[in-house]
Structure formats: structure tokens, C-alpha cells
C-alpha positions in Angstrom: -81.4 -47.4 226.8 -77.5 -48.5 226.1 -76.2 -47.6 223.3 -73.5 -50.3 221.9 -70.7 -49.0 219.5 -70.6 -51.3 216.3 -67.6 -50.7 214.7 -69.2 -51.4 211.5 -72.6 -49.7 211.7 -72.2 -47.0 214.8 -73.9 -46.9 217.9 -77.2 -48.4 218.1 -79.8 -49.7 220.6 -78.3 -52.9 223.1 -81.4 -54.8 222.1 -80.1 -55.4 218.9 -76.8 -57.0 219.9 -76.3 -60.8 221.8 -73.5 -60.3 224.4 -71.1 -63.4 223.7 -69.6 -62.9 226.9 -66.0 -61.8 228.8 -62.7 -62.8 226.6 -60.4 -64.5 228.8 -57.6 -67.0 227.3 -58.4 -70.4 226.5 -57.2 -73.5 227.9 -55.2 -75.9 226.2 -57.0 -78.6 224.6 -54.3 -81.0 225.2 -53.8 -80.4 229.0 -56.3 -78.9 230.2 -58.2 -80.7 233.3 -62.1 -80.8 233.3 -61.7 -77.9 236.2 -59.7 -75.7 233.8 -62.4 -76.3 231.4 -65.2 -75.5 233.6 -63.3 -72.5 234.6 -63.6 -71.4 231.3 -67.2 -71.9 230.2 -69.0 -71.4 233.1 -67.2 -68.9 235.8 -67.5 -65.1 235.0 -65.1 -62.4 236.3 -68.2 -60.2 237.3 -65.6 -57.8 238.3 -67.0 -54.0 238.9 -64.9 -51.6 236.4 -63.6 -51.9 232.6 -63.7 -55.6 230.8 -62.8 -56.8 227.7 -66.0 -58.1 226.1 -67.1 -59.9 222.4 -70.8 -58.9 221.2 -72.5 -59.7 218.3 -74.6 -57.7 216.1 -77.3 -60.1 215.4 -80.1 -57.4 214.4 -77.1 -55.6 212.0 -74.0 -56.2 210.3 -74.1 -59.6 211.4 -70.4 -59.5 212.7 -68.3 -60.5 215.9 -66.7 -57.3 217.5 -64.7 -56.8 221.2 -65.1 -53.5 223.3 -64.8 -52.7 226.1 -67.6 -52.1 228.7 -67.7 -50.7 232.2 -70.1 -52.8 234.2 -70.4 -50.1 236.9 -71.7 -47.5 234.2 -72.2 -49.3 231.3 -69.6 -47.3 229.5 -68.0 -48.0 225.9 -64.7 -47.8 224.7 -62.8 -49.6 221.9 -60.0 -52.2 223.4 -56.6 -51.1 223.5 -54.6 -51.0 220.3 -57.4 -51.3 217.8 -58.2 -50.2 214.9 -61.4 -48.8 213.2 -62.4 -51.4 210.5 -61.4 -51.2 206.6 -64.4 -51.5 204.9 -63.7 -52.9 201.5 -64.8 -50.8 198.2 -67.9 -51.9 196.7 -69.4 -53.3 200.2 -71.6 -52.1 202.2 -71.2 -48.9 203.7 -69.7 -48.4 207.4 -72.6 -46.0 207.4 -76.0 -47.1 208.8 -78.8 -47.0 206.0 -80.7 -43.6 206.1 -84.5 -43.6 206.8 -86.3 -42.9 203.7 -89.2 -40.7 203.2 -92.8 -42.0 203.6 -94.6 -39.1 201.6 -92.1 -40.0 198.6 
């Protein structure tokens, strides 16, 4: 199982999350040729070691995040010069819920 750190909810189970793919710069709209753009969409580093990744937590918080991931080991770690998230007062918690009790 890989566990994927959600900034907003923890670590949970990858199956919860859609991988939205590597972030690389985009092309300028106004320039850019049809290769450029190709480039872009379709052609994947694939590179063995860290990348700079954006996931979203479909099953969760519902919200874009980037990490990192190491595609050798499937590592996590939070991208360079981030920040945990501010989660407002009166919103949901940062926490994840906790299981209740059946025999209650």
C-alpha cells in the first residue's frame, strides 16, 4: 500500500487520490508551436528519483495539492519552500474524522 501525505487530511491510502500528473512550466499560449504543445500534454519526464508532482484528493478533502514523490521508492516529501496549510477557523478540521463506536 502507498501512503500519500494530504496536506489537509494526513496520510492516507493512494487509492483514494487521482495523480494529475508531473508540473512542468507551461507554454506560452501566444507562441507556442503545436510541438511545444504536445510536449506539454503528452511527453512525461519518467525520470528515476525525486519529482515535483500535483495529486488530487478525490475520495477526501476534495483539494489540489503538489509533493514530491520518488518514483524509485515511492517516497513523499513536501516540495521545497512550502508551507503546511492555514486552515481557516470554523472549517473543517485539518484532522481526519475519527471512527465512531458501533456498540454506542
Amino acid at each position: 500500500m502507498i501512503l500519500v501525505p494530504c496536506p489537509y487530511c494526513g496520510a492516507r491510502n493512494s487509492s483514494e487520490f487521482r495523480w494529475c500528473g508531473e508540473i512542468k512550466p507551461r507554454p506560452d499560449p501566444g507562441s507556442a508551436t503545436q510541438k511545444e504543445w504536445r510536449d506539454y500534454l503528452y511527453m512525461k519526464t519518467n525520470a528515476a528519483g525525486w519529482i515535483a508532482e500535483t495529486w488530487y484528493h478525490r475520495e477526501g478533502c476534495g483539494r489540489y495539492f503538489r509533493t514530491e514523490r520518488n518514483t524509485v521508492s515511492n517516497e513523499f516529501r513536501a516540495p521545497e519552500g512550502s508551507r503546511k496549510p492555514k486552515i481557516a477557523a470554523g472549517s473543517e478540521s485539518a484532522q481526519p474524522p475519527k471512527p465512531t463506536d458501533p456498540r454506542r
